[in-house]
N, C-alpha and C positions, 0 to 999 in steps of 0.2 A: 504493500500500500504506500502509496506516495502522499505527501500530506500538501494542500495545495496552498502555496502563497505565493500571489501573484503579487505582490508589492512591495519593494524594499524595504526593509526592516531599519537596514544605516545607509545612511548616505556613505561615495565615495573617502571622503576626509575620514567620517568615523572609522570606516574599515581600516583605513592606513593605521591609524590611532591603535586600534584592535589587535592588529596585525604586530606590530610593532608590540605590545604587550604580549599576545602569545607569544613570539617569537622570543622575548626576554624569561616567557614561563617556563617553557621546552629546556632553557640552559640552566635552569634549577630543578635536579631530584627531588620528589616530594612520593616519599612513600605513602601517603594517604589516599593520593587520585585513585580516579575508577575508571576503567575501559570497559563501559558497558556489555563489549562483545563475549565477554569470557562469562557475561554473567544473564546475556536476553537471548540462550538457543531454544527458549520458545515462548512464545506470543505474551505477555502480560496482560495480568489482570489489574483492574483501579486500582485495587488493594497494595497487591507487591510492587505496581509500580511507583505508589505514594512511598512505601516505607521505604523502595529503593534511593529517592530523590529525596527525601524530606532533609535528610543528616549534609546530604552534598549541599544544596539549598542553604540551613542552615552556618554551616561550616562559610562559604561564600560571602553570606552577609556578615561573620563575624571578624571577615578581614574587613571589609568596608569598614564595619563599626570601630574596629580598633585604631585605623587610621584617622575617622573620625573625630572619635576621643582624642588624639594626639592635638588635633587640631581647634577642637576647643580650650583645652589645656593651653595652646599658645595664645591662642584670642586672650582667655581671663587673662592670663598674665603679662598679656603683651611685651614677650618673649618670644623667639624664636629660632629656628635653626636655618636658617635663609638657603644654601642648599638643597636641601631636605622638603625645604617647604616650595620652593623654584622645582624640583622635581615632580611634586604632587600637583600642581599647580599646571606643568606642561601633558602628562597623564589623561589630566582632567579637562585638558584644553579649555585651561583656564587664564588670561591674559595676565605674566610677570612684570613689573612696571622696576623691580628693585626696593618696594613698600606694600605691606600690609594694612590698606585703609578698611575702613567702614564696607566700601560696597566689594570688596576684594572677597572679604570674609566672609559676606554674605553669598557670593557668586561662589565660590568653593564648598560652602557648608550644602548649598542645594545639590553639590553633585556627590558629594562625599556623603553617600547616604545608605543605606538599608533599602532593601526593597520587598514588602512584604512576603514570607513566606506564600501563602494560598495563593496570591496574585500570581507569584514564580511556580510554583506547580501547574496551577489552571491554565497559565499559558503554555506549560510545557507539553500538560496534558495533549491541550486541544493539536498543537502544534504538529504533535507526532503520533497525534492517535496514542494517547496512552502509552507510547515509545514504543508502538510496533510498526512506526512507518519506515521504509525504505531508506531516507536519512538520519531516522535515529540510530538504527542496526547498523549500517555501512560506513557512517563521518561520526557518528555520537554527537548529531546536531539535532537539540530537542526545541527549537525555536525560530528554525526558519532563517536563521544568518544567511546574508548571500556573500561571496569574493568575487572580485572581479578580476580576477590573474587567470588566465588560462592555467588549466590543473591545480588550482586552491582546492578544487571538493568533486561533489559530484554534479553532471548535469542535468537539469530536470528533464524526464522524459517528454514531458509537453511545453518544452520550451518555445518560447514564440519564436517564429522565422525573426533571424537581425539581434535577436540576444545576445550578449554575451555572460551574465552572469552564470555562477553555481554556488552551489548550497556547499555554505564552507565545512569542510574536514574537519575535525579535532581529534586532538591524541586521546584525549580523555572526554569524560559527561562532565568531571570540577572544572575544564578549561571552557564548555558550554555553558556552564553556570556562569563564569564569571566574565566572560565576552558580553552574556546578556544582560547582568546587571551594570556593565563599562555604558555598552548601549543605549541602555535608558538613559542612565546616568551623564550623557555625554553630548549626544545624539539631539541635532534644535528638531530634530519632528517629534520629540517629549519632552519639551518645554512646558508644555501643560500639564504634565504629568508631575516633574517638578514644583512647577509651581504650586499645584492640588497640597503636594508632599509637604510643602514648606509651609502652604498655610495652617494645615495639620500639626505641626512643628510650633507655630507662634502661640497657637493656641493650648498645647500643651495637651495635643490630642492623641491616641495611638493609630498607626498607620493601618486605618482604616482597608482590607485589598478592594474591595466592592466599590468603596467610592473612588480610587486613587485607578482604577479601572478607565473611568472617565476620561482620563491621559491617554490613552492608546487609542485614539482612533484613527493615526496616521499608521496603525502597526498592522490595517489590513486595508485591502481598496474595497472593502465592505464597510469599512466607517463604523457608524454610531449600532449597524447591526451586527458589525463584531463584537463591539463593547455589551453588548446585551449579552450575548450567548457565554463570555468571558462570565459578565453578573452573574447570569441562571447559572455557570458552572460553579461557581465560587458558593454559592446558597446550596446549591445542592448540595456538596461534597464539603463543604466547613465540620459539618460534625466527626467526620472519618475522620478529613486531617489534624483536626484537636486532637483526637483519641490517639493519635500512632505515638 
């Protein structure tokens, strides 16, 4: 089963951006990742494929979160490791001037963020068919990434005449995971999504997946009727993903 998304997910810059961070992840051993392929030789259920992705999922956000905190930490203190922070800063393709003002802080803090669990399942879910589509099994891409390099990934069998994308490859499902929260994260077609996040932030609210859903309707060329089917999935399947 192919799973079908006809709409770029990142614009060209982002991919580069992406690109450029897997390619930094690949020269770091990390005994934790997962290669799906040793562990989906047959079809998954809701079930195992929640508990399979729930820990990667979380583990993903808990790097975001960490760096996060680093970076609040330098706000209160207005301290910092300029380096360090010029690093995080270009990542997040986020403009270095050589100062950390007011609206610096704020443009970094919106991208250096968390991204609800259920929200990152449900799209994974729908994504890959519950990860029994063609590019979750083959690239361990469970969201529809595209490259634009000849031989980045695979090509879709109903590729329009005059394409040239494919559905990007990855080593692992953790380097899937965390391509797609760079993505949101980075990415101006979830600017809205951000924004949603941040206002949830001011308010001292929790990251709501259902409403902060409302962000993605450039992540399908179905628009606001993707965003529904995303909602009806998140209400449905909330109690499962609690329980795991």
């Amino acid at each position: 089963m192919e799973t079908k998304h006809t709409v770029k997910t990142q614009d060209k810059a982002a991919f580069k951006e992406e690109k450029a961070l897997s390619t930094d992840l690949h020269t770091k051993k990390d005994e934790s990742v997962v290669v799906a392929s040793d562990e989906v030789s047959k079809r998954w259920g809701k079930k195992s494929f929640l508990q399979f992705m729930k820990p990667i999922v979380e583990k993903e956000n808990r790097r975001v979160m960490q760096e996060r905190g680093r970076l609040l930490a330098w706000r209160k203190n207005n301290a910092f490791e300029a380096a360090v922070l010029k690093s995080i800063a270009q990542r997040y393709q986020v403009q270095w001037m050589g100062k950390a003002d007011g609206r610096f802080w704020r443009t970094i803090l919106d991208r250096v963020d968390e991204i609800p669990t259920a929200l990152v399942l449900i799209q994974a879910a729908n994504e890959s068919a519950w990860g029994n589509s063609r590019f979750a099994r083959q690239a361990n891409n469970y969201f529809g990434q595209w490259c634009f390099t000849k031989g980045c990934g695979l090509v879709p069998l109903r590729r329009n005449v005059g394409a040239t994308h494919e559905v990007q490859k990855f080593a692992t499902v953790d380097l899937s995971v965390r391509a797609y929260i760079h993505n949101l994260n980075t990415s101006s077609s979830y600017k809205l999504f951000r924004n949603l996040r941040h206002s949830l932030r001011r308010q001292h609210k929790p990251l709501d997946a259902e409403f902060l859903a409302m962000g993605l309707k450039d992540y399908s060329e179905r628009g606001m009727d993707y965003v529904r089917i995303i909602q009806n999935m998140i209400r449905s399947n909330q109690q499962l993903i609690h329980a795991l």
